[in-house]
VEXKEMI-431002 format. One record per atom (N, C-alpha, C, CB): residue in one letter; x, y, z. Coordinates in pm, whole numbers, plus 50000, padded with zeros to 5 digits. Atoms other than C-alpha are relative to their C-alpha. Glycine has a CB too. Layout:
# VEXKEMI-431002
aXYZ/...
//
This chain:
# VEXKEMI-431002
x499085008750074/x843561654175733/x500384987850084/x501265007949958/x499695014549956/x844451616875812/x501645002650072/x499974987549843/x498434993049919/x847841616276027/x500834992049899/x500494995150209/x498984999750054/x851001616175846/x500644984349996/x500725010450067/x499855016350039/x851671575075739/x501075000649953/x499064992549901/x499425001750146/x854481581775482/x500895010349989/x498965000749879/x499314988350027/x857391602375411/x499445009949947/x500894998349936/x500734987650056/x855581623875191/x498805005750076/x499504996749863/x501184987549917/x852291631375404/x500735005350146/x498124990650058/x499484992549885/x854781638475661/x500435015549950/x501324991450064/x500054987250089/x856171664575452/x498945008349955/x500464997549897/x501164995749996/x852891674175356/x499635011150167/x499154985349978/x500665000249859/x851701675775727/x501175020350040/x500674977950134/x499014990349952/x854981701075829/x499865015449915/x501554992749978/x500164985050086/x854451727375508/x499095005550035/x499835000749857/x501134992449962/x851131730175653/x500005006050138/x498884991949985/x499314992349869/x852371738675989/x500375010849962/x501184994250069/x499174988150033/x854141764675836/x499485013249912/x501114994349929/x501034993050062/x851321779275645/x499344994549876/x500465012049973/x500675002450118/x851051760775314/x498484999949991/x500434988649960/x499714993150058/x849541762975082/x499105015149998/x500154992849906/x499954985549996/x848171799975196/x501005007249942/x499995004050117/x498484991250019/x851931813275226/x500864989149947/x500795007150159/x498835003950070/x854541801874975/x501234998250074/x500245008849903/x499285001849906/x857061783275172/x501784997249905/x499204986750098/x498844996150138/x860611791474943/x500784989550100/x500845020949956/x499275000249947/x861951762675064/x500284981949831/x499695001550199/x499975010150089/x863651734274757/x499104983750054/x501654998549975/x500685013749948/x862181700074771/x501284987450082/x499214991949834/x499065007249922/x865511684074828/x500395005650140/x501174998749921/x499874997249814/x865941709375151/x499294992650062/x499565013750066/x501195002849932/x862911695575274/x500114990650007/x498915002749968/x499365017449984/x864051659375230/x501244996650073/x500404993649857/x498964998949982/x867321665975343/x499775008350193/x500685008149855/x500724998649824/x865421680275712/x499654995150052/x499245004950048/x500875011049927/x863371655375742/x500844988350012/x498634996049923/x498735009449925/x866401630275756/x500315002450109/x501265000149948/x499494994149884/x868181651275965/x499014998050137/x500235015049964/x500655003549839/x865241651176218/x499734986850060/x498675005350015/x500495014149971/x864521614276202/x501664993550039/x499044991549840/x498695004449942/x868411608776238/x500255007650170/x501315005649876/x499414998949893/x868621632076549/x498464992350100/x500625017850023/x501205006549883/x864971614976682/x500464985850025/x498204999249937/x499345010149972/x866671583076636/x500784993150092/x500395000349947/x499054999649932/x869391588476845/x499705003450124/x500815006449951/x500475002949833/x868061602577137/x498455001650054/x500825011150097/x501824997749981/x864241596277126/x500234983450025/x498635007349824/x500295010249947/x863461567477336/x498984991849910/x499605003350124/x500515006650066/x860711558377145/x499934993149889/x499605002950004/x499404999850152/x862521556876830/x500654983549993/x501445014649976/x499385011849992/x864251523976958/x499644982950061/x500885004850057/x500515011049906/x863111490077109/x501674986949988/x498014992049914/x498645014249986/x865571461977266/x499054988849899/x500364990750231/x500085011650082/x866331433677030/x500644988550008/x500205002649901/x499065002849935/x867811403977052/x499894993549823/x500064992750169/x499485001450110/x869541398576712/x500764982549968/x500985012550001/x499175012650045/x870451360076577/x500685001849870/x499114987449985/x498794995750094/x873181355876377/x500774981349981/x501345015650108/x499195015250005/x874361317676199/x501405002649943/x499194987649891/x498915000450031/x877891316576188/x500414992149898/x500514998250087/x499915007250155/x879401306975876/x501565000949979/x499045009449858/x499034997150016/x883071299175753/x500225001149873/x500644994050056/x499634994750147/x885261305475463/x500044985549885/x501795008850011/x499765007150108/x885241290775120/x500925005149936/x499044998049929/x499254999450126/x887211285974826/x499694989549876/x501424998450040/x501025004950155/x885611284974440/x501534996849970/x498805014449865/x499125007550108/x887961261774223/x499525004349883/x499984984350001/x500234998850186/x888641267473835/x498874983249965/x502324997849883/x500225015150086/x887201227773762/x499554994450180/x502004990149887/x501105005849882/x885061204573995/x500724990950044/x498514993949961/x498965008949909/x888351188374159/x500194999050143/x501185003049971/x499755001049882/x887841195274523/x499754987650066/x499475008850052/x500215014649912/x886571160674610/x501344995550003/x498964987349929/x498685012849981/x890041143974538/x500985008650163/x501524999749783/x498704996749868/x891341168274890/x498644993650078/x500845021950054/x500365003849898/x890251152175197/x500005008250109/x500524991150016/x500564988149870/x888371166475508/x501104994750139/x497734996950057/x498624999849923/x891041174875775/x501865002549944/x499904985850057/x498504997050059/x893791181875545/x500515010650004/x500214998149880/x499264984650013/x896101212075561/x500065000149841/x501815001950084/x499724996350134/x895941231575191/x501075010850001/x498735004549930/x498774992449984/x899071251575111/x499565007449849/x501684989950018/x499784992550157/x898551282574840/x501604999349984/x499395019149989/x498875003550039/x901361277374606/x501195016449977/x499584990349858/x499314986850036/x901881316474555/x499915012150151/x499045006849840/x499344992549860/x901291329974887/x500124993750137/x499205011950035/x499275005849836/x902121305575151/x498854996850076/x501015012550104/x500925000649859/x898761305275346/x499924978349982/x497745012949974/x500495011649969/x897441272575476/x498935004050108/x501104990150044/x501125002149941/x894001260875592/x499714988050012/x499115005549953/x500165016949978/x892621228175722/x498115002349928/x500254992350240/x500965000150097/x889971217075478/x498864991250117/x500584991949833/x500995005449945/x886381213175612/x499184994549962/x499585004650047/x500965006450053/x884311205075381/x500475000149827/x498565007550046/x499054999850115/x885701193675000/x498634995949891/x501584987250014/x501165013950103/x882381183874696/x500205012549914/x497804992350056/x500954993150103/x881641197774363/x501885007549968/x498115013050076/x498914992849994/x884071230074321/x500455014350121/x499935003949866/x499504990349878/x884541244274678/x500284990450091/x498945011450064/x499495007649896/x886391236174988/x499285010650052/x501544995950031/x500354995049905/x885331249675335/x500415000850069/x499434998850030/x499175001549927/x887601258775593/x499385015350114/x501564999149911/x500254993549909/x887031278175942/x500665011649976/x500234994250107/x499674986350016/x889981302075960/x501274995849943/x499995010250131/x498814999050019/x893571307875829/x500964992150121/x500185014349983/x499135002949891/x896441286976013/x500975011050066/x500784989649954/x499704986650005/x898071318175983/x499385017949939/x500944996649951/x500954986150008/x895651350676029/x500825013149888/x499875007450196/x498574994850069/x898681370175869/x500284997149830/x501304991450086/x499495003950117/x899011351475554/x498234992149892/x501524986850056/x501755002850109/x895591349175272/x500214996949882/x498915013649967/x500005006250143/x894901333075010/x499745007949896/x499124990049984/x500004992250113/x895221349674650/x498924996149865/x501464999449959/x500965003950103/x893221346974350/x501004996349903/x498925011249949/x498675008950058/x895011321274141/x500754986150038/x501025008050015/x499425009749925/x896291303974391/x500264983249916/x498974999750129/x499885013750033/x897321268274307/x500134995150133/x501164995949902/x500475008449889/x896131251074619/x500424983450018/x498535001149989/x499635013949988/x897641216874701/x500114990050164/x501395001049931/x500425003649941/x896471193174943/x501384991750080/x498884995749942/x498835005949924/x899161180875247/x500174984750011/x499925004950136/x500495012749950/x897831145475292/x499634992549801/x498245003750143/x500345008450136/x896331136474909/x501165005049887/x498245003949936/x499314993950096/x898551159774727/x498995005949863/x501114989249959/x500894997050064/x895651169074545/x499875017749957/x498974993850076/x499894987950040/x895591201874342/x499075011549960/x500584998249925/x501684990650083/x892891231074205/x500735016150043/x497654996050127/x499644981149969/x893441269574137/x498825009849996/x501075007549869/x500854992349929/x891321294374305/x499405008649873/x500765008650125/x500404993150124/x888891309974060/x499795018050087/x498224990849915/x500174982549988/x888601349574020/x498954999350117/x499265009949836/x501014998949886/x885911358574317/x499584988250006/x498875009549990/x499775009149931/x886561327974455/x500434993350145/x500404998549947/x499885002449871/x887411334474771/x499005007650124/x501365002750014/x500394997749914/x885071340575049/x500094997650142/x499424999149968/x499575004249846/x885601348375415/x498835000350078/x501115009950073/x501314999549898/x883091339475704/x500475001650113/x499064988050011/x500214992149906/x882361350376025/x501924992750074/x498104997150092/x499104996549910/x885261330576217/x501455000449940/x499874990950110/x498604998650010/x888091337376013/x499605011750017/x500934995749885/x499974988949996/x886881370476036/x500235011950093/x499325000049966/x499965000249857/x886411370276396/x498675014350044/x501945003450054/x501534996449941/x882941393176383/x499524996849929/x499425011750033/x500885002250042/x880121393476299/x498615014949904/x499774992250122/x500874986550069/x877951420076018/x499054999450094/x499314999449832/x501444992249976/x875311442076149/x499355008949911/x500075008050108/x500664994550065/x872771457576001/x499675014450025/x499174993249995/x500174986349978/x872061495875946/x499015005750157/x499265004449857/x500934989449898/x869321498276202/x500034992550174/x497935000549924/x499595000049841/x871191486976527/x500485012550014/x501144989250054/x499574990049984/x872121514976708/x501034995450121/x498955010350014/x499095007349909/x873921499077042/x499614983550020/x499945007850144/x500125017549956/x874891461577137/x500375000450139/x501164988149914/x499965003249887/x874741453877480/x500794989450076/x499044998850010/x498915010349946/x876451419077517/x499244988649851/x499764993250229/x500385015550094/x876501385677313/x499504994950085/x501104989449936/x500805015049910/x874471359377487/x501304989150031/x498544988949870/x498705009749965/x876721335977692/x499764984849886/x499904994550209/x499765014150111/x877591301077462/x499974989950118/x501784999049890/x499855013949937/x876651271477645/x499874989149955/x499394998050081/x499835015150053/x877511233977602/x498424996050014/x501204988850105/x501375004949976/x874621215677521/x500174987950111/x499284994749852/x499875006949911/x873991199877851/x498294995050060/x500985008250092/x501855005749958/x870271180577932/x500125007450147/x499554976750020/x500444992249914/x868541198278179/x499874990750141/x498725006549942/x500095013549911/x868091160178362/x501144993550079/x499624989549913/x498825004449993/x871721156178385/x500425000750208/x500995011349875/x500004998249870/x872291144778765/x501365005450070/x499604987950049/x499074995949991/x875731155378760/x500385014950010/x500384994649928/x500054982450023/x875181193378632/x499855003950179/x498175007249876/x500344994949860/x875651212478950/x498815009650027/x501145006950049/x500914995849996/x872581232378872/x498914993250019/x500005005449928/x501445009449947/x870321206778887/x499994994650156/x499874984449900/x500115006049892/x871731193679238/x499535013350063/x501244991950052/x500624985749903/x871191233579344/x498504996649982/x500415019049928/x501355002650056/x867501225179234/x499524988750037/x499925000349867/x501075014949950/x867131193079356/x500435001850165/x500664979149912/x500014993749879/x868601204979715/x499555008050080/x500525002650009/x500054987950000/x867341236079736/x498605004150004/x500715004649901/x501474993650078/x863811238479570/x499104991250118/x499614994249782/x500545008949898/x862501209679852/x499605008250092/x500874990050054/x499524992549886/x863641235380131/x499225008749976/x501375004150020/x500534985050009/x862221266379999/x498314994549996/x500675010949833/x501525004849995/x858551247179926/x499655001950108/x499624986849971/x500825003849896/x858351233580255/x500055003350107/x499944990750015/x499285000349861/x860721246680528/x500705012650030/x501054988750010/x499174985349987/x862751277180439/x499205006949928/x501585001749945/x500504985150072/x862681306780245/x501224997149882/x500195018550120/x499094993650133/x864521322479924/x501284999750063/x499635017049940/x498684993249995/x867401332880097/x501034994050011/x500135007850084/x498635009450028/x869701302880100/x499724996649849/x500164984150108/x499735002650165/x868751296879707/x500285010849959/x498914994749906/x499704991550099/x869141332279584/x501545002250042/x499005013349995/x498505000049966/x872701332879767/x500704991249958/x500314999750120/x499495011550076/x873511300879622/x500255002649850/x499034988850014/x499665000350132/x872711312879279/x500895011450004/x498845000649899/x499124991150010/x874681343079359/x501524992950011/x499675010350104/x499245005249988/x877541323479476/x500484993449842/x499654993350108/x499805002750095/x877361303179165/x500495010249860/x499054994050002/x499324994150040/x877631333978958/x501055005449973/x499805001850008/x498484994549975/x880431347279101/x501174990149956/x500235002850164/x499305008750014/x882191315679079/x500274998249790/x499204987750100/x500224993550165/x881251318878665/x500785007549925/x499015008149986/x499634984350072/x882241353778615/x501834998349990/x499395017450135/x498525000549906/x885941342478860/x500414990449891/x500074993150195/x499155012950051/x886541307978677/x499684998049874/x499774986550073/x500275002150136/x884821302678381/x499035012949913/x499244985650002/x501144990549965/x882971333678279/x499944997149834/x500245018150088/x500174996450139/x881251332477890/x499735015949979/x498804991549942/x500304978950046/x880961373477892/x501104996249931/x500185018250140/x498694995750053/x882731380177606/x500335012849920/x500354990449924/x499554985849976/x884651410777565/x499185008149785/x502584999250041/x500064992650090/x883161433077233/x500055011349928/x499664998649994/x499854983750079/x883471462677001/x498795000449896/x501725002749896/x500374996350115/x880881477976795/x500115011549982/x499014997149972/x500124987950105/x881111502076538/x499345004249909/x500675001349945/x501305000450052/x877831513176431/x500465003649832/x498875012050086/x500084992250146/x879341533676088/x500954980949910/x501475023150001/x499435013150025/x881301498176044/x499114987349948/x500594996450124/x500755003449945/x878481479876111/x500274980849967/x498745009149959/x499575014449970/x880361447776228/x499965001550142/x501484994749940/x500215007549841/x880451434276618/x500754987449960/x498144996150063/x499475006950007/x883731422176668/x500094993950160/x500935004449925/x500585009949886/x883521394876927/x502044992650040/x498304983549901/x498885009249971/x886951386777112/x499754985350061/x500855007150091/x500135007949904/x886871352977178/x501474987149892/x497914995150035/x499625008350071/x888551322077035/x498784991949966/x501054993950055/x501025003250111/x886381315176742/x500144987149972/x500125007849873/x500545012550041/x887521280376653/x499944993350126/x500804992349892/x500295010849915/x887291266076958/x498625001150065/x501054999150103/x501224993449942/x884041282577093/x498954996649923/x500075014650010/x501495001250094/x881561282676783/x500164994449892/x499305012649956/x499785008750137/x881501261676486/x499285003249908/x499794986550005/x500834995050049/x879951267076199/x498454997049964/x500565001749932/x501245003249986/x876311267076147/x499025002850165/x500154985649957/x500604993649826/x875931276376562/x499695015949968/x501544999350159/x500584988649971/x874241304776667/x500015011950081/x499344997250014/x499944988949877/x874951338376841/x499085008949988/x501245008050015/x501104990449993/x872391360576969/x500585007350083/x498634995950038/x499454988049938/x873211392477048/x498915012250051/x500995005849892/x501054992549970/x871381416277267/x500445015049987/x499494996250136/x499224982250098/x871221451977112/x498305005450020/x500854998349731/x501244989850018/x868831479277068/x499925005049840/x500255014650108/x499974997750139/x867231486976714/x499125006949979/x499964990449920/x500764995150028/x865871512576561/x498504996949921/x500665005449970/x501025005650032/x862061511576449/x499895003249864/x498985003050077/x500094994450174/x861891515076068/x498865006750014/x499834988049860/x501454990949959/x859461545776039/x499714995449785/x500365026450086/x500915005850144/x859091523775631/x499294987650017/x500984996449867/x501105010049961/x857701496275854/x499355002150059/x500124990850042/x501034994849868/x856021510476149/x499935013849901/x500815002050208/x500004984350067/x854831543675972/x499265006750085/x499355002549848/x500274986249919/x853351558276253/x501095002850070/x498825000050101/x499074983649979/x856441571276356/x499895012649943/x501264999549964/x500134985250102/x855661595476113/x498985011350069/x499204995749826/x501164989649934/x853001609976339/x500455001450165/x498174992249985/x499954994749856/x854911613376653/x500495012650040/x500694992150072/x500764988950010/x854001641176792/x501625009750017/x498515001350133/x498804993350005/x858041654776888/x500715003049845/x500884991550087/x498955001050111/x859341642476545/x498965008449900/x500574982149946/x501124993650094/x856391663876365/x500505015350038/x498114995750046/x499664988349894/x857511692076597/x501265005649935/x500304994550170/x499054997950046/x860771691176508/x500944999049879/x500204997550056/x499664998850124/x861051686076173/x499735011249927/x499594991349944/x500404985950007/x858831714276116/x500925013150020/x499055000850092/x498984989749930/x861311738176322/x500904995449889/x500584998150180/x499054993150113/x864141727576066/x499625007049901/x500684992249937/x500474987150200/x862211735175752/x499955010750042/x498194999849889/x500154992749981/x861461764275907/x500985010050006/x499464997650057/x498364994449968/x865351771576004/x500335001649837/x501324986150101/x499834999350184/x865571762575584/x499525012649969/x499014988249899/x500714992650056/x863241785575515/x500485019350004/x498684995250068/x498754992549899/x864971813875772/x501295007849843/x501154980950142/x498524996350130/x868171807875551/x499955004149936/x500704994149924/x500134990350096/x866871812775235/x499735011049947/x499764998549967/x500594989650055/x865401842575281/x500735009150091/x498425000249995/x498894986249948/x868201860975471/x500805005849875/x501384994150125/x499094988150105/x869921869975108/x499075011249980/x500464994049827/x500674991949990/x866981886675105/x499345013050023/x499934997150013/x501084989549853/x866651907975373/x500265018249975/x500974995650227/x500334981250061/x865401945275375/x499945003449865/x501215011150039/x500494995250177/x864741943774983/x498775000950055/x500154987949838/x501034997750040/x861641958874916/x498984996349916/x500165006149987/x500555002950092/x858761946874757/x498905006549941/x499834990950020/x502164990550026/x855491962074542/x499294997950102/x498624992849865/x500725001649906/x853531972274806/x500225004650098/x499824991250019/x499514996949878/x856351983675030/x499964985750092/x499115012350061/x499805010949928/x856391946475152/x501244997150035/x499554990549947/x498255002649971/x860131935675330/x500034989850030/x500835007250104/x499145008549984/x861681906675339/x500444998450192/x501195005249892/x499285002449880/x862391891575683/x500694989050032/x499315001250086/x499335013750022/x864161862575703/x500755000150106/x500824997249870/x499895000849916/x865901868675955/x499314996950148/x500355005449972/x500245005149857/x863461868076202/x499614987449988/x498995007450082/x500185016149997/x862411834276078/x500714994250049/x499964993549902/x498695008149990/x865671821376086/x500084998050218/x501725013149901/x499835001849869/x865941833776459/x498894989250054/x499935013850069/x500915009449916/x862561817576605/x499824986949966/x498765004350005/x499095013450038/x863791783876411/x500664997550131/x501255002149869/x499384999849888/x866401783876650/x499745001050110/x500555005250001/x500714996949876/x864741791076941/x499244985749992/x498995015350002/x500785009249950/x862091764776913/x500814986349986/x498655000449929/x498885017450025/x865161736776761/x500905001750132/x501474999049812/x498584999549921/x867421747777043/x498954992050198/x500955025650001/x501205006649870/x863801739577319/x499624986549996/x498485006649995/x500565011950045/x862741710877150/x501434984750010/x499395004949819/x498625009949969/x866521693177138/x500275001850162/x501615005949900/x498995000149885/x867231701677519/x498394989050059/x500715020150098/x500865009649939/x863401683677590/x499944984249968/x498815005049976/x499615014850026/x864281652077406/x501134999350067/x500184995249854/x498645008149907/x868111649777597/x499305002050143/x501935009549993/x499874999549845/x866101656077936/x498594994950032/x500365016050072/x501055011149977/x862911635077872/x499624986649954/x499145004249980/x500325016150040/x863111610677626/x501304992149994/x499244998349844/x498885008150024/x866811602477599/x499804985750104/x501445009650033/x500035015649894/x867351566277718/x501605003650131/x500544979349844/x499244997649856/x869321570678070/x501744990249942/x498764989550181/x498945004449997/x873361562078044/x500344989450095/x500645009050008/x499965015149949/x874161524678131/x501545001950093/x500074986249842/x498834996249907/x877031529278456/x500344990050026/x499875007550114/x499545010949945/x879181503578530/x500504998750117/x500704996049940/x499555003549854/x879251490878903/x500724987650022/x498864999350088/x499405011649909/x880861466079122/x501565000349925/x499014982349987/
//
């Protein structure tokens, strides 16, 4: 048989492990779907191979607000808008057609309602917020969505000013134009890699872009402390370095690796176990008995070998924080 491509010839592949179809394997079709999750959720998690680093982009985007009628041109960009029924205010970013665009709340505390009668500080200009009309973006939100098949984030990518690489001022370029002469012709590495160390440190001490995060995979947002309007604007870009699982509906030879074949097998098998312990010691024509139990046990046995060789060969090693 061809190797297992596809949820179903994986399933396939495992009943025949187990004897199909010789021996009648009493086990439902939804058990058997409902195992083979389970194993691809615990191969996921700590099967190295299951995951590859990613580095995730992400365009930042801010909030709108849909108008009843195509009056937002008469508010002007830079204006504070005041809802008339709950108090918020926002400085208007972008005003055409029937939406404004605004970064975040002047007050995080206080949101705009559906209804609203919106009136402009500077034109006096008016419009009321239509039903799902209000949308929030990333920095009033202050993270950023993730998608189901991250499993950990590692760090955001530092945010740097756009600064030319030519710039004779940048102190990186004078390390490089001091520095790189010396090591060609006269020295060695070891006054530039101490230099760039130095420079680091000085980074991390005075200005450091690490910025502090939370994710919450069942959430699946990556909230990013930083100050959002002053840092990223909208339409900029954060890339975030994370680890992501491999879709086994895009890559389908996961379906044929050789642990997760192993151990999917062993649950059905634990399924199989179960169902046939109500079973046990009835008699059948023939004087045939029911064992189910011992299934059930050597399930266990091979799921209890097979889970301690993935946490002590393939798990990915725990990231320790020094210095």
């Amino acid at each position: 048989m061809a190797a297992p491509n596809s949820k179903q010839t994986f399933i396939d592949y495992c009943l025949r492990s187990l004897g199909a179809p010789v021996i009648e394997i009493n086990v439902d079709d939804d058990q058997i779907d409902d195992r083979v999750d389970e194993a691809l959720q615990f191969y996921q998690h700590y099967h190295a191979d299951s995951i590859e680093k990613f580095y995730l982009k992400h365009k930042v985007t801010n909030s709108s607000l849909t108008l009843t009628a195509a009056v937002a041109g008469n508010f002007s960009v830079g204006e504070t808008i005041t809802g008339g029924t709950s108090g918020a205010k926002a400085v208007v970013k972008t005003a055409t057609g029937t939406k404004i665009t605004y970064n975040a709340l002047v007050d995080s505390n206080t949101a705009f309602a559906v209804g609203d009668v919106i009136t402009g500080g500077t034109t006096s200009a008016t419009g009321t917020i239509a039903s799902n009309g209000i949308s929030k973006g990333d920095i009033e939100n202050r993270y950023i969505p993730i998608n189901d098949l991250i499993t950990d984030v590692v760090r955001v990518m530092p945010i740097r000013d756009s600064v030319s690489s030519s710039d004779m001022f940048d102190i990186r370029y004078q390390i490089h134009l001091n520095d790189i002469y010396s090591v060609g012709f006269m020295g060695n590495l070891t006054e530039y890699v101490m230099s760039q160390q130095f420079l680091s440190l000085l980074d991390l001490v005075i200005d450091s872009d690490q910025k502090h995060i939370n994710f919450d995979k069942h959430k699946n947002q990556l909230d990013v402390f930083m100050d959002w309007d002053e840092e990223v604007d909208v339409d900029d870009y954060l890339v975030v370095e994370c680890y992501r699982i491999i879709d086994p509906n895009t890559y389908t030879d996961v379906y044929n690796d050789y642990f997760l074949k192993r151990y999917a097998t062993a649950l059905i098998k634990r399924q199989w176990g179960t169902n046939l312990i109500k079973f046990e010691g009835m008699v059948m024509p023939g004087g045939v008995t029911f064992n189910g139990r011992q299934i059930f046990d050597d399930a266990n046995e091979e799921i209890e070998k097979l889970e301690e060789e993935a946490r002590l060969n393939w798990e990915q090693p725990v990231d320790f924080m020094t210095g």
